[in-house]
C-alpha positions as CSV (number, residue, x, y, z in Angstrom):
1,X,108.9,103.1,76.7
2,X,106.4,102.4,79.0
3,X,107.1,101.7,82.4
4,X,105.2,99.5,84.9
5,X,105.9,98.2,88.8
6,X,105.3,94.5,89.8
7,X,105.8,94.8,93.8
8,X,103.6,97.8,95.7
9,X,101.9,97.5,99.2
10,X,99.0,99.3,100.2
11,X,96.8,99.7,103.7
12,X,95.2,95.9,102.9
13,X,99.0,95.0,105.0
14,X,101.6,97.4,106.2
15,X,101.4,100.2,102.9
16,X,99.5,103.5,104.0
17,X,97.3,104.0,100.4
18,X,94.1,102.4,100.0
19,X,94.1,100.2,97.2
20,X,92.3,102.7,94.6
21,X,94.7,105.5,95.8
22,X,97.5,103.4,94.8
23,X,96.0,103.0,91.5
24,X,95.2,106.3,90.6
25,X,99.0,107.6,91.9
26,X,100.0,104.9,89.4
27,X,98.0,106.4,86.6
28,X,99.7,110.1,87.8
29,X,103.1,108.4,87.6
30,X,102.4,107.3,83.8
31,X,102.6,104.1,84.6
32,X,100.9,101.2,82.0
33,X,100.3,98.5,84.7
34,X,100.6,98.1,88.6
35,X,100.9,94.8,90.5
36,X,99.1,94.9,93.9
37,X,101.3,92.4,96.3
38,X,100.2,92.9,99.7
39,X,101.5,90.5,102.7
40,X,99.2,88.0,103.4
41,X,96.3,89.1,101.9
42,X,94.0,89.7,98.7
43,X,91.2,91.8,100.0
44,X,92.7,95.2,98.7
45,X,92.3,93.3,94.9
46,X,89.1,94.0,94.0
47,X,89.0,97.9,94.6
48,X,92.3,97.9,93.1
49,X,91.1,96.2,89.8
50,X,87.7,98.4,89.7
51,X,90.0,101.4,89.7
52,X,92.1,100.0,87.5
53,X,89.1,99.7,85.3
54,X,87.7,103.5,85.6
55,X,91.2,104.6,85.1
56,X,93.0,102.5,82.1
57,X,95.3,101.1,83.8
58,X,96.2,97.4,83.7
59,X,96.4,96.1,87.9
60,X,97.9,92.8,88.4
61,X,96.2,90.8,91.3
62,X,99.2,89.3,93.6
63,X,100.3,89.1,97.0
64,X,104.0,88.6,99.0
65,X,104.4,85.7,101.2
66,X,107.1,85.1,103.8
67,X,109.4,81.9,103.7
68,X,112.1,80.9,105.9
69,X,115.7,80.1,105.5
70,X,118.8,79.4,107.2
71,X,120.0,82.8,106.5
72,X,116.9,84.4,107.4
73,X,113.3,85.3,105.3
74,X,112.7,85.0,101.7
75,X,109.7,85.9,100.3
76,X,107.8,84.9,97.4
77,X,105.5,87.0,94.8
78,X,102.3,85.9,93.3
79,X,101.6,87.6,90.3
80,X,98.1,87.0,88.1
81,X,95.8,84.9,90.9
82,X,92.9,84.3,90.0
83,X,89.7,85.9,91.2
84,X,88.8,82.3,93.3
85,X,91.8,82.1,95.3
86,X,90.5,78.5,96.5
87,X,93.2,76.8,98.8
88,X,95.4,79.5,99.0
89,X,92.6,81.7,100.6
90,X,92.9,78.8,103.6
91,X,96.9,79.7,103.6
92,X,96.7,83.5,103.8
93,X,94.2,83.1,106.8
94,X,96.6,81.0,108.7
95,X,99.0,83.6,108.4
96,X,97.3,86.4,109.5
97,X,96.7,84.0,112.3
98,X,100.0,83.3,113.0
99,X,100.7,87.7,112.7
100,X,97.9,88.4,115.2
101,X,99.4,85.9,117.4
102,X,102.6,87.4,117.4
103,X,101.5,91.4,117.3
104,X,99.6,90.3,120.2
105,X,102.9,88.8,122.4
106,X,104.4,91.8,121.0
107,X,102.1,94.4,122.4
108,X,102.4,92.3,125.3
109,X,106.3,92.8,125.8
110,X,106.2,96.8,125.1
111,X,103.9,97.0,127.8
112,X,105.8,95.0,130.2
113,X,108.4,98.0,129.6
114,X,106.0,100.7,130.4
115,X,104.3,101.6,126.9
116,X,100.9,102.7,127.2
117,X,99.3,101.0,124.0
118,X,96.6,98.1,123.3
119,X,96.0,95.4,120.8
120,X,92.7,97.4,119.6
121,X,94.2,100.7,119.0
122,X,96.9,98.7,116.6
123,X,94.1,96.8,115.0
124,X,92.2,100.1,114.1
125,X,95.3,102.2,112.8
126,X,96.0,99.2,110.7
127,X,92.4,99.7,109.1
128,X,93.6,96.5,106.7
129,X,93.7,92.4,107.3
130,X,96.9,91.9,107.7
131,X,98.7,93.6,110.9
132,X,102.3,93.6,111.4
133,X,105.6,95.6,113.0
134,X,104.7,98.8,111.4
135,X,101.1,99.4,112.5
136,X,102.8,98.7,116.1
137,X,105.2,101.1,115.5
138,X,102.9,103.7,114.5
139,X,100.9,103.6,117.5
140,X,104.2,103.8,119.7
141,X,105.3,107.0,117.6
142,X,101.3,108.5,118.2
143,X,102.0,107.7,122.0
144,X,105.2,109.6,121.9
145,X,107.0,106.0,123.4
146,X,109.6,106.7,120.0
147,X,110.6,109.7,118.1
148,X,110.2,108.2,114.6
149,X,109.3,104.3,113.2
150,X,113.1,103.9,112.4
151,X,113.5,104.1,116.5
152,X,110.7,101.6,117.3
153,X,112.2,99.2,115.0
154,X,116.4,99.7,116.2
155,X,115.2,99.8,119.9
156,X,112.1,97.3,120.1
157,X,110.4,96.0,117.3
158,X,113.9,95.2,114.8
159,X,115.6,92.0,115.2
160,X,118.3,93.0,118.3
161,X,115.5,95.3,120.3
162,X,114.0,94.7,123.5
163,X,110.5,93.4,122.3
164,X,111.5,91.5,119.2
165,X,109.8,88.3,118.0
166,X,110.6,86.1,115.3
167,X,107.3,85.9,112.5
168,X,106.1,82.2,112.0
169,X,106.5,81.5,108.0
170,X,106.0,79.0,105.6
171,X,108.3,76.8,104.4
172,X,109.8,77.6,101.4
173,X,107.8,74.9,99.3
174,X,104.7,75.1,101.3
175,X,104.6,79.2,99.8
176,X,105.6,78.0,95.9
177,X,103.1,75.4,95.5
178,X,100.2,77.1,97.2
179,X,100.6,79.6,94.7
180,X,101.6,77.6,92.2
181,X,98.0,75.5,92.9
182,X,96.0,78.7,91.9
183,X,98.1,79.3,88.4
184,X,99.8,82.4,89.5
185,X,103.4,83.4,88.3
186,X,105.8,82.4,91.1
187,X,108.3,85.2,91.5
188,X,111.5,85.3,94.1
189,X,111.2,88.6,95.5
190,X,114.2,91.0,96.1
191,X,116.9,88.3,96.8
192,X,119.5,90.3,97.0
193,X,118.5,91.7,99.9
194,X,120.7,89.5,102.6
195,X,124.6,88.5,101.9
196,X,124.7,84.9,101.6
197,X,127.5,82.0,101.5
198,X,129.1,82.0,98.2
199,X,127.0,79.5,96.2
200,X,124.0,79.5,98.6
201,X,121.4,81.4,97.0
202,X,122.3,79.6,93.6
203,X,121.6,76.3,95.6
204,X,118.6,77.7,97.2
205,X,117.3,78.7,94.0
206,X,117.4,75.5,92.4
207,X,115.3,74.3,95.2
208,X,112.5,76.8,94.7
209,X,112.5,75.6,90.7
210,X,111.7,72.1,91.6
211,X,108.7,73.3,93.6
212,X,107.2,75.4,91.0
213,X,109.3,78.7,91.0
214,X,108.7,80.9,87.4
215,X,110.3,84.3,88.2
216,X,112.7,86.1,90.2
217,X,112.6,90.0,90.5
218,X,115.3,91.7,89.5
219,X,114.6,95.5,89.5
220,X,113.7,96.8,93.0
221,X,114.5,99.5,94.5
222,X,116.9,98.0,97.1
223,X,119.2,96.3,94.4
224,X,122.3,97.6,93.0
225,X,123.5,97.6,89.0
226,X,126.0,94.3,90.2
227,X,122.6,92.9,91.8
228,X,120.7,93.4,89.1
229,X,123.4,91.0,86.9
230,X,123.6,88.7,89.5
231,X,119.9,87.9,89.6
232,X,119.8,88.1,85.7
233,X,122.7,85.6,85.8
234,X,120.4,83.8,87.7
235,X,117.6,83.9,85.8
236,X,119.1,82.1,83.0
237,X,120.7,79.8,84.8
238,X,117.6,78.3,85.6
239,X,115.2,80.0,82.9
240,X,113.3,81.8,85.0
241,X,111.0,85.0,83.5
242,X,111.7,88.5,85.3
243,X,110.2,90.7,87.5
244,X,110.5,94.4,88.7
245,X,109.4,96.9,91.0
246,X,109.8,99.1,93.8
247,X,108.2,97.5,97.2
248,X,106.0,100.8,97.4
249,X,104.6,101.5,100.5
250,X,103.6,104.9,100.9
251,X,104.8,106.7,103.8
252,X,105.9,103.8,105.0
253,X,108.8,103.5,103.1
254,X,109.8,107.0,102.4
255,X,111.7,108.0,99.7
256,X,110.2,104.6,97.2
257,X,107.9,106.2,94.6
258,X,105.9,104.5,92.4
259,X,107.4,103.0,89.1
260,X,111.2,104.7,90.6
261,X,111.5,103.1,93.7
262,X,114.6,105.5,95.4
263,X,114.9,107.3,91.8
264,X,116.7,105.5,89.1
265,X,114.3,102.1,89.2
266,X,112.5,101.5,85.9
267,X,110.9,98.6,84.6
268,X,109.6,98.4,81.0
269,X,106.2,97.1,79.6
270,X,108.5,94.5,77.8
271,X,108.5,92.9,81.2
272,X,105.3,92.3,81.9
273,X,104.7,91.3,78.0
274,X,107.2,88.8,78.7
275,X,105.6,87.4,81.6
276,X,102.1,87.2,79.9
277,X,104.0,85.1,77.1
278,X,105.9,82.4,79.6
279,X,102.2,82.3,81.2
280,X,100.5,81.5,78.0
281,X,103.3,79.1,77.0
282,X,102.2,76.8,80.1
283,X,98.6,77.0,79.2
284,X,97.7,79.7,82.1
């Protein structure tokens, strides 16, 4: 059977491959198709898809989108956008807005506690549009202010340490139905993620249908075999088409690999063909 992965990250946000070195360590992999979700961002698409094309292998334009909840982030997948991204081009800027804003009050914060790093020397590690926590990170590791990224994040940059800041999102419904506007696939990404209130993510859910949600992933590398029925279960309930992959991010996540996530991920072509058919169903 051949496998495929719906969910990778690459230097356009917070992975560490360019977009045509993802591809290509997709084709190594054996993989028949790659989707290319970064946060916030499309501009690693179009070298993904031209070395998609000199290599044979089917890439999926997307990107990931952070919403918010009582119980925390959610985020949404786009899967099959267009090459005119129209309004949703107008969205994705705001949010790298709203990031720069906050990597800059961040950066601001670590040096109040005696860190010796700058806004610029973030923006150029990045290399990519969309900045976030582990660029930051990086830099603090380069400076020696940390020992590894998992420090930075449990001492500063994670949700308890000293220079934390919560991210602006989008409301849940603002993130479907700009993607839905463009005709991509609307796809609940790892939901299992967080422990919720018995019936809350059910609830939550039904919400996201009535604004235009199609999909919810159910492979990733993060889920268990009980969260993978759970979010099948779901996915009937509310007829929803499903998704898979492994939230790849290079060395930024190590351990994920392409197409296996930690090792035992796999998602099928069957998948994807299933995908393709629920799209052509709705005329997209």
């Amino acid at each position: 059977m051949k496998l495929i992965d719906l969910h990778t990250h690459t230097l356009a946000s917070d992975g560490t491959d360019s977009p045509a070195e993802l591809v290509a360590k997709a084709r190594e992999a054996g993989l028949a198709a790659v989707a290319v979700t970064d946060h916030d961002t499309v501009a690693g698409l179009e070298q993904a898809c031209e070395a998609g094309r000199a290599l044979g292998i089917d890439v999926i334009r997307g990107c990931e989108l952070s919403t918010s909840s009582e119980h925390g982030e959610l985020h949404i997948l786009g899967l099959f956008l267009p090459e005119d991204t129209g309004p949703l081009a107008d969205v994705l800027m705001e949010l790298r807005a709203r990031r720069s804003k906050r990597n800059e009050k961040i950066v601001d914060k670590l040096r109040a506690l005696g860190m010796d790093i700058s806004k610029d020397e973030v923006r150029e590690l990045a290399r990519g549009e969309s900045v976030g926590r582990p660029h930051i990170a990086s830099v603090m590791l380069r400076r020696g202010h940390v020992s590894c990224v998992q420090e930075a994040f449990k001492r500063y940059l994670g949700y308890n340490g000293k220079a934390y800041l919560p991210k602006e999102v989008l409301h849940p419904r603002e993130a479907v139905r700009a993607l839905v506007e463009v005709g991509a696939t609307v796809c609940l990404a790892h939901p299992m993620l967080r422990k919720y209130p018995s019936g809350w993510l059910q609830a939550f859910t039904a919400k996201l249908v009535d604004y235009g949600l199609t999909a919810i992933e159910v492979w990733h590398s993060e889920h268990s075999e009980a969260d993978v029925r759970a979010c099948l279960s779901l996915a009937r309930r509310f007829n929803l088409g499903v998704s898979g992959g492994s939230d790849y991010h290079g060395a930024n996540k190590s351990g994920i690999a392409l197409g296996k996530g930690y090792g035992k991920l796999r998602v099928g072509i069957d998948v994807l063909e299933n995908l393709l058919q629920r799209r052509a169903a709705l005329g997209l």
